[in-house]
C-alpha positions as CSV (number, residue, x, y, z in Angstrom):
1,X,43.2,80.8,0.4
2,X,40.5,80.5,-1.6
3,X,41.7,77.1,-3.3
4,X,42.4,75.7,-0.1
5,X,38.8,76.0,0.8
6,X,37.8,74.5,-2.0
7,X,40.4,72.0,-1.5
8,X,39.4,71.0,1.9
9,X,35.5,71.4,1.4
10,X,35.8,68.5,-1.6
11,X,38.2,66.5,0.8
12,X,35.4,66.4,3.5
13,X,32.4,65.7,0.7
14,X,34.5,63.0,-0.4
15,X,34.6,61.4,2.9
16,X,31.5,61.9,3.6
17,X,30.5,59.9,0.4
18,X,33.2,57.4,1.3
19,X,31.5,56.8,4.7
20,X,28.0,57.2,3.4
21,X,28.1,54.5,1.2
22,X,30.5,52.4,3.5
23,X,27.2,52.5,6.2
24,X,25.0,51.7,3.0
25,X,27.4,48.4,2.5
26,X,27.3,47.4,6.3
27,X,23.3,47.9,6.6
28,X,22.5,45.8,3.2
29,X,25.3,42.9,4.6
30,X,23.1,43.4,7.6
31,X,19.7,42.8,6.2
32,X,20.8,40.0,4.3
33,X,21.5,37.8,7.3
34,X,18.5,39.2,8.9
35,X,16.2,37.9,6.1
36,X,18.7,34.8,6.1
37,X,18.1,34.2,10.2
38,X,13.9,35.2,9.8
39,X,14.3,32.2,6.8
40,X,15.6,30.0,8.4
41,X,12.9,30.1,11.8
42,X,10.4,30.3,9.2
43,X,11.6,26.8,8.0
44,X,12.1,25.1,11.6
45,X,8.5,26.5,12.1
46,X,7.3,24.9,9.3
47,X,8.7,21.5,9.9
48,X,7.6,22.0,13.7
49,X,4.3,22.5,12.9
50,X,4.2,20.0,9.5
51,X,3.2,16.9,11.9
52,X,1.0,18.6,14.3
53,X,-2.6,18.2,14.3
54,X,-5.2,19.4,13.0
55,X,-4.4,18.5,9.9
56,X,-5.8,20.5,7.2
57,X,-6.2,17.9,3.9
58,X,-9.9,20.6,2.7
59,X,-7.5,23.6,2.3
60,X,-4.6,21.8,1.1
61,X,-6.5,19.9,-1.6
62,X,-7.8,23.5,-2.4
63,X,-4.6,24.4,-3.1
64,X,-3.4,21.6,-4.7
65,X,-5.9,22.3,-7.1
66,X,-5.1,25.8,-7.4
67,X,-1.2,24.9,-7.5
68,X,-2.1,22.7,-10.0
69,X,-5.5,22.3,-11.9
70,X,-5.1,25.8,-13.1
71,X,-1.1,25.9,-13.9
72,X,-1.5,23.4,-16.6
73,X,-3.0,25.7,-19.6
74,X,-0.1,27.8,-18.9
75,X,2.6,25.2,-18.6
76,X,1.4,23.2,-21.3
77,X,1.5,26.0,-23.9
78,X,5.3,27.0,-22.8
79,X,6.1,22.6,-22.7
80,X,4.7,22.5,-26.5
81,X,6.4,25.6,-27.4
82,X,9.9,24.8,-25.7
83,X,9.4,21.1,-27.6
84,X,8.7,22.6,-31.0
85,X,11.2,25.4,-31.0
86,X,14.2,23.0,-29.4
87,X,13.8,20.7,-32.4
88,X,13.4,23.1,-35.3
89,X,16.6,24.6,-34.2
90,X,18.8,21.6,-33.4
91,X,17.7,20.2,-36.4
92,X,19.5,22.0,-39.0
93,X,23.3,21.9,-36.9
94,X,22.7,18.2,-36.9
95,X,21.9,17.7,-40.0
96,X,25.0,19.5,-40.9
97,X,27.1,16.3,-39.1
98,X,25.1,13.4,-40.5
99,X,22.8,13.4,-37.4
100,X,19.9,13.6,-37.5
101,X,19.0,10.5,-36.4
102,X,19.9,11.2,-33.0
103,X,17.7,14.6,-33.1
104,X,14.4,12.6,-30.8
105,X,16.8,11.7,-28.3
106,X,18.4,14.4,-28.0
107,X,15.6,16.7,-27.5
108,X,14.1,14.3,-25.6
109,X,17.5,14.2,-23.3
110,X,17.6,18.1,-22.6
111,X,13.8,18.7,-22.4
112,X,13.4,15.9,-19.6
113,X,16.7,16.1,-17.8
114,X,17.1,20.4,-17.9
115,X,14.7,22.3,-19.9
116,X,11.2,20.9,-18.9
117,X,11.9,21.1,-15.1
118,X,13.7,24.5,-15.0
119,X,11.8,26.4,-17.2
120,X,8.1,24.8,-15.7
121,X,9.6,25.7,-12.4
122,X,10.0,29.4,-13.5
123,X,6.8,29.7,-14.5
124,X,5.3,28.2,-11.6
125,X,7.8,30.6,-9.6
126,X,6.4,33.9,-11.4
127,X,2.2,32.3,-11.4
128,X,2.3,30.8,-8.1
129,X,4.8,32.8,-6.6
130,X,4.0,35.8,-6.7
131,X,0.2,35.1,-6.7
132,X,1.2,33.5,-3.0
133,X,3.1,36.3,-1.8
134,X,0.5,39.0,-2.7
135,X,-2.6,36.5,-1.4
136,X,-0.8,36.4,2.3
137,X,0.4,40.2,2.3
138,X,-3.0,40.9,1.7
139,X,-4.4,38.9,4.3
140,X,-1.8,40.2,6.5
141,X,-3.0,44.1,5.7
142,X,-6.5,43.4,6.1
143,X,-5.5,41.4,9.2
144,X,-7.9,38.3,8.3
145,X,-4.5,36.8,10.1
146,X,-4.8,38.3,13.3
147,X,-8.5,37.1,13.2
148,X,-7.4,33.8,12.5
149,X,-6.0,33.9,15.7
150,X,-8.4,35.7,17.7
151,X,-11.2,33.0,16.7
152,X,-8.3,29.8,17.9
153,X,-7.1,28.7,14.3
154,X,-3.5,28.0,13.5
155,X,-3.0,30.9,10.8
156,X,0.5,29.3,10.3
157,X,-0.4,25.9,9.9
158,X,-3.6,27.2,8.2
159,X,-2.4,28.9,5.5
160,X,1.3,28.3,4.9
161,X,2.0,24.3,5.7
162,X,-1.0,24.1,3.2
163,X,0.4,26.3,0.2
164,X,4.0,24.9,0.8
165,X,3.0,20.7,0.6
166,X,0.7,22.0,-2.1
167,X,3.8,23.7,-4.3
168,X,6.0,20.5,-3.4
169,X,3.9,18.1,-4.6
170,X,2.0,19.5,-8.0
171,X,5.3,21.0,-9.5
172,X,6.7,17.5,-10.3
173,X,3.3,16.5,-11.5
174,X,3.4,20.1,-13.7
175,X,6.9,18.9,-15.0
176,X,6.0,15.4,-15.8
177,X,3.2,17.3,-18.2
178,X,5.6,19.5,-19.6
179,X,7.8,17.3,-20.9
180,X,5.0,15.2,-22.6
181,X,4.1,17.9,-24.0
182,X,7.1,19.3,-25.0
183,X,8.0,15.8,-26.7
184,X,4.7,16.0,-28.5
185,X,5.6,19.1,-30.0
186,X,8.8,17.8,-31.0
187,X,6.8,14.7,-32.7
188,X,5.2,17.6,-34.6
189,X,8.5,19.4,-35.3
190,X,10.2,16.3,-36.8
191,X,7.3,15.7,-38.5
192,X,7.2,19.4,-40.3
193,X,10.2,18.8,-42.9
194,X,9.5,14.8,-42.5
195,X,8.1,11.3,-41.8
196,X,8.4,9.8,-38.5
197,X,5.8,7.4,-37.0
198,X,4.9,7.7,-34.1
199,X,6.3,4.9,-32.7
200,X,9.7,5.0,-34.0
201,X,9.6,8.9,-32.9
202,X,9.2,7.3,-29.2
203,X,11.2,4.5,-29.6
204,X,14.4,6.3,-30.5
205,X,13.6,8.6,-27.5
206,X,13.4,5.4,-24.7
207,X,16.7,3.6,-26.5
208,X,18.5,6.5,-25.2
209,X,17.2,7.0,-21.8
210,X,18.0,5.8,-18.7
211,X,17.7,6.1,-15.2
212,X,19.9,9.1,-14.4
213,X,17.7,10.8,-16.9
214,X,15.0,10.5,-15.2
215,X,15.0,10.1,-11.6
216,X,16.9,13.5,-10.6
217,X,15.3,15.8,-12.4
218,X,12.2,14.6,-11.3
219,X,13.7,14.4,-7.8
220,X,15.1,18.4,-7.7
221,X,11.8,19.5,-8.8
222,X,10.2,18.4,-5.2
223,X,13.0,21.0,-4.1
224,X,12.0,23.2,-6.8
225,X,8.4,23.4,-5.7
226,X,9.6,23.7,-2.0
227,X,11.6,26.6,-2.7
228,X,8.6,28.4,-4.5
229,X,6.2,27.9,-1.6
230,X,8.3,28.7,1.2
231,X,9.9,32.2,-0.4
232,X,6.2,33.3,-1.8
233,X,4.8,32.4,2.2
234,X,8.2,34.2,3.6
235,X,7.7,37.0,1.7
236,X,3.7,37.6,2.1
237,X,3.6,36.4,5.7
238,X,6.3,39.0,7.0
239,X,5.5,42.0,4.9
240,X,5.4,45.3,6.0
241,X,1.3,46.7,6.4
242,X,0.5,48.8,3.3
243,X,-0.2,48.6,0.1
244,X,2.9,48.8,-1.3
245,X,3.8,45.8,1.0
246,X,1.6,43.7,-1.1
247,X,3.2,44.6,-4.3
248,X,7.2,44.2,-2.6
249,X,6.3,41.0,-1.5
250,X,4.9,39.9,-5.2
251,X,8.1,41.1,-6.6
252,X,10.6,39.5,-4.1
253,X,9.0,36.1,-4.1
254,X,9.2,35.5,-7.7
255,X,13.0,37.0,-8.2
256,X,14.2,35.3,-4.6
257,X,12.3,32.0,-5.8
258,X,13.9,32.2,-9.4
259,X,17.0,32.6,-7.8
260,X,16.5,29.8,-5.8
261,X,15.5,27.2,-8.2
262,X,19.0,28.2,-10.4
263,X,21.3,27.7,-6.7
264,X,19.5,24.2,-6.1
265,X,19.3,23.1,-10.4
266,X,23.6,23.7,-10.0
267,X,23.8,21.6,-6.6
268,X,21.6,19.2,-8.0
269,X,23.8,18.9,-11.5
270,X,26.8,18.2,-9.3
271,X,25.5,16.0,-7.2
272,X,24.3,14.1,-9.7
273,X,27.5,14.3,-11.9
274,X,29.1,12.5,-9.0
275,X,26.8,9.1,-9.1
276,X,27.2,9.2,-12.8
């Protein structure tokens, strides 16, 4: 009698779990498309209010500067690092098959068409990012946005048009510096165990580049730096009042933005595989 207690006490646990972490299932699918729906009316609200006036060029110049101006210490470092440490390590595998010759352009090739913009984009993604998303949750819990309001400025067009056009357009500027540096520090590399001038260290690089090199990577990377500023404004404009708000929002922009910038690098790699 006893057993059967037992028995039927672990059958209704069991159950219990089995529904308990069915409900869990249903309420995460739920929030996902509830964050997906809020996403996208954040976006038409963006592109609604992108061409209305007034237009604020002070505040997005500020950011611009911000986006910008103080990323490139940062990305500059990582560029000359990714440079240096891409050719020291190649070299050795192509020396193996007779070519190192090609070792210029082919760190040249992956730095410019992969490395520099995926990696600057990260970094931008974790700096700017999260630095975003904690700036407007903190707004938003001292509610300096509700005064925006009160006093007859457009918080939305204020403060989040601004940050997003500023994100779009420094990030392929950022990458553009990255991968100059990053080829400089491969000049340095080559130049470690030998003797390449300077201008045959270039020239082998341009023999072997063309437009498809070029063009969309640096054409993803407008995406890249769209993706960065929308998330980090999602994120720190619809937070939840509190401190730890601030810190949530932080953390979600910079994984949902990295995310991001991987989804849109694979579409971009197809699309362009099918022009090429």
């Amino acid at each position: 009698m006893l057993g059967m207690n037992k028995a039927k006490i672990s059958t209704q646990v069991e159950a219990d779990d089995e529904g308990g972490s069915g409900s869990k299932l249903v309420k995460s699918i739920e929030s996902i498309f509830i964050e997906i729906t809020l996403l996208t009316r954040f976006i038409i609200q963006f592109f609604k209010t992108l061409f209305m006036p007034p237009y604020e060029f002070k505040e997005l110049l500020k950011q611009c500067y911000i986006v910008g101006y103080k990323s490139l210490p940062l990305v500059g470092v990582t560029g000359f690092i990714m440079g240096l440490v891409l050719t020291i390590q190649s070299r050795p595998t192509l020396e193996t098959f007779g070519a190192e010759s090609w070792l210029p352009a082919m760190v040249a090739v992956s730095i410019i068409r992969e490395i520099g913009p995926v990696i600057t984009a990260l970094i931008c993604a974790g700096k700017v990012g999260s630095g975003i998303g904690a700036e407007l949750a903190s707004m938003k819990v001292t509610e300096q946005i509700d005064a925006m309001e009160v006093s007859g400025i457009n918080p939305f067009k204020y403060i989040v048009v601004t940050r997003i056009l500023a994100t779009t357009f420094m990030l392929p500027i950022l990458v553009i510096f990255s991968d100059v540096i990053g080829l400089a520090g491969s000049f340095l590399a080559v130049n470690i165990q030998g003797d390449v001038s300077f201008s045959l260290f270039f020239a082998q690089i341009f023999a072997k580049l063309d437009f498809m090199d070029v063009f969309p990577p640096l054409i993803k990377t407008f995406f890249f730096g769209f993706a960065i500023g929308l998330i980090g404004c999602f994120k720190g404009y619809n937070s939840d009042k509190g401190t730890e708000g601030v810190g949530a929002s932080a953390n979600s922009a910079v994984v949902i933005s990295s995310l991001l910038i991987f989804i849109i690098d694979m579409m971009a790699v197809q699309i362009t595989s099918l022009f090429s």
